[in-house]
Structures are given as structure tokens and as C-alpha cells.
N, C-alpha and C positions, 0 to 999 in steps of 0.2 A: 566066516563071520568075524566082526571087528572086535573081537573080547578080548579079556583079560583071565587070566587064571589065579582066581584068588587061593592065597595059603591057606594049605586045608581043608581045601575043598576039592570033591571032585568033579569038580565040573567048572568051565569057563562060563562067566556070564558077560552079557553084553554092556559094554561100558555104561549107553544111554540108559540102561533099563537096572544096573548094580545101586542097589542102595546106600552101599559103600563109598561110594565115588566121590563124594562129600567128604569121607573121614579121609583118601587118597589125596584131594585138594589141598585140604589145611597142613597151611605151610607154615603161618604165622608163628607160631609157636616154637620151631623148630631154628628159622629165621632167627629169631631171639638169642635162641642155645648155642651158634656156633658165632652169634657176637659177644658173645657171654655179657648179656643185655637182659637173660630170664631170669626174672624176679618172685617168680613161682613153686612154690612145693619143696620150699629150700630146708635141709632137713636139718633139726633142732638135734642135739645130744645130751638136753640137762630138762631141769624142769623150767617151768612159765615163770620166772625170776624177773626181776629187773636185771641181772648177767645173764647171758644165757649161752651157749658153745654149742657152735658150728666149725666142722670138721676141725677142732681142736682148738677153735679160737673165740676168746671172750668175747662178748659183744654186745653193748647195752638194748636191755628190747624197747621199744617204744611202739609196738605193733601189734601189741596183746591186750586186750579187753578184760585183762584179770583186772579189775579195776583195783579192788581192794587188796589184791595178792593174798588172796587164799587158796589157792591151790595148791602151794607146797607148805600152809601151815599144818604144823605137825599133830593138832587135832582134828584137824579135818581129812588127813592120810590114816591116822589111827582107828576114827571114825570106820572107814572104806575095808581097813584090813579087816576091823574086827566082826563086821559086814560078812564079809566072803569066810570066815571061819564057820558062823551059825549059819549063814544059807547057802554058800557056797558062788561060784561066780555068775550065775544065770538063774533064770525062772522056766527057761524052756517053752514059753507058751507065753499067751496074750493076756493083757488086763482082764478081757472077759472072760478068758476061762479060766485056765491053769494061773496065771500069773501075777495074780495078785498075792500081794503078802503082808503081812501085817506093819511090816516098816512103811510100806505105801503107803497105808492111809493112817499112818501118824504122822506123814508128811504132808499129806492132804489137807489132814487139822493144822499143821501148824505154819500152813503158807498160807488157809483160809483167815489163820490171827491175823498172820504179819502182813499180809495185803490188806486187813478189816473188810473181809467177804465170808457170805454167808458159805462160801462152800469151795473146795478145790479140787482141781481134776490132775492127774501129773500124766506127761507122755514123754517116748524115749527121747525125741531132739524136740526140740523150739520149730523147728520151719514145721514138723508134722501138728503142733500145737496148731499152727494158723494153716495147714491143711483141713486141719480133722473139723476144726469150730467152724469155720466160717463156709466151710459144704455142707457140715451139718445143719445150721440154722437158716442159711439162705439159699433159697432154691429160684427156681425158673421163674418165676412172676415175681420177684422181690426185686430189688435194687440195691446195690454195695455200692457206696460211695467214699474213694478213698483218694490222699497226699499223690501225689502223681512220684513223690520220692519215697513213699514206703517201697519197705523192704519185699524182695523180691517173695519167700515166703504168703506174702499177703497176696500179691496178683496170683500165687498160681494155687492160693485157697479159693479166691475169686473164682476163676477159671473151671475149678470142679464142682464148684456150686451148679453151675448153670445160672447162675442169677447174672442177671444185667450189670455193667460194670461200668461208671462213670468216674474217671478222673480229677477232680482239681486242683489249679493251679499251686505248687508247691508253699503252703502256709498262709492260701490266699483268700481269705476268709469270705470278701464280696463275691470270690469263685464260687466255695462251697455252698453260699447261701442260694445263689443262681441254680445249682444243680438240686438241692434243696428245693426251691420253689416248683423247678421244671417236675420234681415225683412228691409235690406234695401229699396227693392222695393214693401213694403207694407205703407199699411194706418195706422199708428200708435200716439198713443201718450202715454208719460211716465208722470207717475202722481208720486210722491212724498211729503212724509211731510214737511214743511218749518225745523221745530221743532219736534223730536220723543218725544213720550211722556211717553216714559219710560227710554230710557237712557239718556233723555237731551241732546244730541247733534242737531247741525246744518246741514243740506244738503250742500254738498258741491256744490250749486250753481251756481257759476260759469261754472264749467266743466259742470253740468251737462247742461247747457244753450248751451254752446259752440255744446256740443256734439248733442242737440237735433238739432240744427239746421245745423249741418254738415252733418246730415243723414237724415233732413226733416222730424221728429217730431212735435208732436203738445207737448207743457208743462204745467200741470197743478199742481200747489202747493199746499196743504192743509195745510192752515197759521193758524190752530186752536190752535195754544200752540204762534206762533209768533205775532201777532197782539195787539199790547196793550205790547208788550214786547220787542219786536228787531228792530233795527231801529233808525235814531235819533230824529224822531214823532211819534214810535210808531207803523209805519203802515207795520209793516211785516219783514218776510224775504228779499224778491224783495229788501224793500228799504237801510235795513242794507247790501245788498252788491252793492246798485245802480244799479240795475236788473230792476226794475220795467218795464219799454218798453218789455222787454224781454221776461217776463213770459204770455204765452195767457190765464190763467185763474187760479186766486187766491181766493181758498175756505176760508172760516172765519165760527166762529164760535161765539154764544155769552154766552157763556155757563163759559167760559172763563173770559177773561179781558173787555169784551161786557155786563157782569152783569146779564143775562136773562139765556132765552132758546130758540133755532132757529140756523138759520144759511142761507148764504148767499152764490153765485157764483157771481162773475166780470168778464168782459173783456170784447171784443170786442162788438158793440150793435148786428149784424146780429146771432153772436153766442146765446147770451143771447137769442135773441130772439127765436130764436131756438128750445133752451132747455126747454121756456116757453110753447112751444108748445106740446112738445116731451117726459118730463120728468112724468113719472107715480107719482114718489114719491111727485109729487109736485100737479099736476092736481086730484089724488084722495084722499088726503088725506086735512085734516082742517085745513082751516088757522091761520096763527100764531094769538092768541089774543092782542086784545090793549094793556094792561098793559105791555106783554113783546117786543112789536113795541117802545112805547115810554120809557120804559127804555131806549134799546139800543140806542135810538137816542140821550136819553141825556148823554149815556156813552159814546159814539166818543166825544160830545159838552166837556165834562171833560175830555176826553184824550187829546184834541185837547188845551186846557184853561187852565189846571193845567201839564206842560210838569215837573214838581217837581215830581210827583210822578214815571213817570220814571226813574230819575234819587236816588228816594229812594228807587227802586225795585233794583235798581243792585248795589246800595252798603248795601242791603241785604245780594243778591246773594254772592257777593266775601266775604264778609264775611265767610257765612258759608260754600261758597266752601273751603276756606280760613281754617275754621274751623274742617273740619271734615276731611281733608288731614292731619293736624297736628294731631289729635289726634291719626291717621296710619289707618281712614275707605277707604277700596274702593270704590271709588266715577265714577267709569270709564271715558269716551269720555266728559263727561257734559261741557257745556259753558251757559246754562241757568238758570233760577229761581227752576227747576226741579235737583233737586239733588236724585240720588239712591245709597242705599246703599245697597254694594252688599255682600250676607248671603251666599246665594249657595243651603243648605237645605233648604226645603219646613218647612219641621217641627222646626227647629232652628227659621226661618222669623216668621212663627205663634207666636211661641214663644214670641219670639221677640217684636213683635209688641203690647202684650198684657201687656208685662212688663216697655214698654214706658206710657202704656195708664195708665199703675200703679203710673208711676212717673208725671202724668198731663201731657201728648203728645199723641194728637193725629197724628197719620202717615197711611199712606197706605203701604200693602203688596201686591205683584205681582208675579204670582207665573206662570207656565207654564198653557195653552199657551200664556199670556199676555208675557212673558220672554222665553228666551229658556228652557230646564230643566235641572235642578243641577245650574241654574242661580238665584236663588230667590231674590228678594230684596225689601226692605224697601225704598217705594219711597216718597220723600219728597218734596213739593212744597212751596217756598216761597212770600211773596204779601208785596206792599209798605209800607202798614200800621204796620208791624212787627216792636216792638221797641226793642232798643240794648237789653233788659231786658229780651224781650222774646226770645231772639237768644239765650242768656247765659244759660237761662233753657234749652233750645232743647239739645244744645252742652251739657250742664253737665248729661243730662238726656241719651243722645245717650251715652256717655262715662262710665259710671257707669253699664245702660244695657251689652256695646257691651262690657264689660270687667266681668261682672257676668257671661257670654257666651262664654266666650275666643273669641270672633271676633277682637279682639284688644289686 
């Protein structure tokens, strides 16, 4: 027989018929490693700074979605320790049984304020957030109509719904309203990113408000790049275009400008409650531990108490939007703290990205399917705590690269 003897096993199985033979193929990755071209899983030694050290070397981040850099603020660590003193580091069990705990749902009240919803539900990550919702409320005879560039999270909420799943054109409003017409007389809702998180642009909002509710839509935004960034508190999309009545449920994240890990759904209390009932990803899976409950609760208390540092995230931002326009990078759509710089080759961005990490910058690269392909790009994220110092290095560092490369 034509087999192979996999490790560990006792038994040989047949090449054509080894389910593995997939994982034996992929080379890509590997390929990468011995051109020391992998840009992946590169290990951190300090906290989510604007410095951060990699195997003993300083290196500015520009790659971190701490927007507002609270993650190493010292009440929000104090918050977390004194967490795990009174409950200790786990809950052992799921929100529906065992695992609720009273810090929970004082964090429930108080993202129901700070979103302005009647009700909030918290899960352990963000991606289980638009798992658990959007299987919950949409089943097999409904309709999900969503950004063809929302975040992956959302398609494979989609996915488990069993509900029908139509696309449209990235931000393209006469798209939506097409896909709209075609289920007018169906049970539908359009889910959308506040914030894409790879090109940095905004939902056009408005329209799409108008439009959901001129065809009797349900709208749900996943505010996980806008929260802690857009707005004039902070508190989202909704609020930076005065939507918030508007929108029936606003995902968040705290992975983000929230400082932890988890995430959350708001809106109305009968939906919420609902979804608590309803939502798999949330009834079988562990509940969020103490430490990252009270971080976030002291990171809305500091979004909410120091409004300065929003206002130092976005003259970051124009800064280096400001910046990387003049020195001739393509920077596409972007109007937030996410800046991409667009390479095109896969192989060029690899590149790329290893000879910033040369000159002390760390960056992300994003390559297909995260981006279209032949779209690749160097994506960059900026946070409050970035000072002019460290802006001038990124810029001189980007310019020096993107012109050893001819991308400029």
C-alpha cells in the first residue's frame, strides 16, 4: 500500500485517503522562516507600549490596536490584580451556570450607559460575541446582509446561523439597497463594521440607517475598532454621526481601546435577553475571568475621566495620515488611527515588513485573504500614548524602507 506512517500513530494510512495531507503540503509558511521573510507570531517581552522588546531590542509598535494605551495604565493593572485577590483567576464554569459573578453584571450596567442601551450582555472574546448574536437571532429562513469587508468574526457568525447570506459591495450603498430590495419581504438584518480593520475607513452610516429602515431591517454594528476612538466620548460609531437611537445592537470589543479580552452585544433589554438565552457561544463556553472583567471596567472609568487622551489619538492620527501622504505612500479610504500602507506583492510586504523591524518598527502585514490579492499591505495602527519622537522615527523609517524598494 502507497502510505505513510504518521507520528504517533499506529497505523499507516493511505496518502489519498489521510486527512492530514493538507497539514504535510503547507509549505508556505515554512518557505518564509528560512528566508527570514515570517512576519508572524513574533514574540513581544514587555507590555503593549508605544516601545515594546523583542529578544532584547526596543522597537516602536505601530501594530497594536491599544488605541488609547491603556493596557499598561496602572489602574487598570491594579483594577485586574485586585480582581484575582477577591475571586481569584477563573470562574470555572459558564455564564449560564456557575459563572456569573457579580463584577459581571456591573459591567453589563455599565457598558449598557456607556454604549446608551437598554441592556448588555459581556462574552469571553469579540469573534464569540458575533458568533453567539448573530446564530442566535438569525436562523434558516432569515437573511444576513453584510460589508463584503467585515471582519471575519461576522461571516462565520453567518455561517452558523444557517441563515442566507448575501454580500455587498464594500461601502456600496446602491449595492446594499439592491440586496435590500431583492429580500424585501423577508426577515433580515445587515450587520456591518463601525470601523474596517484593515482599510481604516468608516461605514457610511447614515445611509446605511436610512436604508435599513426603509426596507424593515434589523442593524447591527461591530464597533470593535470604533469604541475608545470615534465619537466625541468615545463611545463609537452610533455616536460620531449621532445614530446611536438608530442602531438595534452595537458589538464592542475589549481587545482594543477596552484594554483586555472579551467582548460585548448592547441594545434593546428583551433582545439581550434573548440572545442570553439562545447564544451557544456564550452558554458553552467559560466565562470571562476577574482580572479581565475589571480591567475593562476601569477602562470605560478612564475613557470616560481622561477625554485628553482622545483627543491625543487623533492628532496622532493626522499627523501621520498627514505624514505618509506627503512622502507619496498609498494610504487608501482611511479616516482613522489605522493607517495601511498599500505594497500590492505579497512578497515585496514580507519584505518589507522585516526591514522596518530592521530599523526598530514594529508593523503588521496583511496579505490575501485578510486583503484582496495583489492588494497587500503594511498595516499600521496608532494609540494616544505615541510621542512626536516616535512618529518621526515610523515616518523616517517608512521612507527610507519604501524607497530601498521603490514603493515611493
Amino acid at each position: 500500500m502507497d502510505g505513510r506512517l504518521v507520528q504517533n500513530s499506529p497505523m499507516a494510512i493511505d496518502k489519498s485517503a489521510d486527512l492530514f495531507d493538507k497539514c504535510y503540503r503547507f509549505t508556505k509558511a515554512k518557505e518564509l522562516m528560512a528566508a527570514e521573510l515570517y512576519p508572524y507570531f513574533r514574540v513581544i517581552e514587555s507590555a503593549q507600549d508605544p516601545e515594546v522588546t523583542i529578544k532584547g531590542q526596543r522597537m516602536i509598535m505601530v501594530g497594536s490596536n491599544n488605541y488609547l494605551g491603556l493596557t499598561n495604565h496602572p489602574k487598570v493593572k491594579d483594577a485586574a490584580l485586585d480582581a484575582v485577590k477577591k475571586y481569584g483567576s477563573g470562574c470555572a464554569g459558564s455564564r449560564f451556570l456557575n459563572g456569573t459573578l457579580d463584577i459581571h453584571v456591573r459591567l453589563e450596567e455599565k457598558l449598557a450607559r456607556f454604549i446608551r442601551k437598554e441592556s448588555a450582555l459581556v462574552f469571553s472574546t469579540g469573534f464569540q460575541v458575533n458568533l453567539g448574536v448573530i446564530s442566535a437571532i438569525a436562523g434558516k429562513d432569515d437573511v444576513v446582509i453584510i460589508d463584503k469587508m467585515d471582519h471575519a468574526s461576522i461571516i462565520d457568525g453567518c455561517r452558523l446561523s444557517y441563515a442566507e447570506v448575501k454580500k455587498f459591495r464594500h461601502n456600496d450603498m446602491a449595492d446594499l439597497e439592491r440586496l435590500l430590495i431583492d429580500n424585501k419581504d423577508r426577515k433580515k438584518l445587515i450587520v456591518v463594521d463601525g470601523v474596517f480593520s484593515m482599510e481604516g475607513d468608516i461605514v457610511n452610516l447614515p445611509e446605511v440607517v436610512a436604508l435599513a429602515r426603509k426596507y424593515n431591517s434589523r442593524l447591527m454594528v461591530d464597533d470593535a475598532h470604533g469604541i475608545g476612538v470615534l465619537g466625541k466620548t468615545g463611545r463609537g460609531t452610533a455616536e460620531h454621526f449621532g445614530l446611536e437611537k438608530e442602531v438595534d445592537l452595537v458589538m464592542g470589543t475589549y481587545s482594543k481601546s477596552l484594554a483586555s479580552i472579551g467582548g460585548f452585544i448592547a441594545g434593546e433589554e428583551k433582545v439581550v435577553h434573548f440572545i442570553k438565552h439562545f447564544a451557544r457561544a456564550l452558554i458553552f463556553s467559560a466565562s470571562p475571568p476577574p482580572a479581565s472583567v475589571a480591567a475593562v471596567s476601569a477602562a470605560v472609568d478612564i475613557i470616560e475621566n481622561e477625554p485628553e487622551r482622545l483627543r491625543r489619538l487623533w492628532a496622532n492620527t493626522e499627523k501621520m495620515q498627514k505624514g505618509f501622504r506627503a512622502l507619496g505612500f498609498e494610504i487608501g479610504p482611511t479616516e482613522t488611527p489605522i493607517i495601511p500602507i498599500l505594497v500590492g506583492d505579497d512578497l515585496k510586504a514580507f519584505t518589507m515588513i522585516m526591514m522596518l523591524q530592521q530599523e526598530g518598527v514594529f508593523a503588521n502585514v496583511a496579505v490575501s485573504p485578510a486583503v484582496p490579492t495583489g492588494k497587500a499591505i503594511i498595516r499600521t495602527s496608532y494609540m494616544a500614548t505615541h510621542t512626536e519622537e516616535h512618529l518621526d522615527i515610523v515616518l523616517r523609517a517608512f521612507e527610507k524602507v519604501g524607497r530601498s524598494i521603490g514603493l515611493i
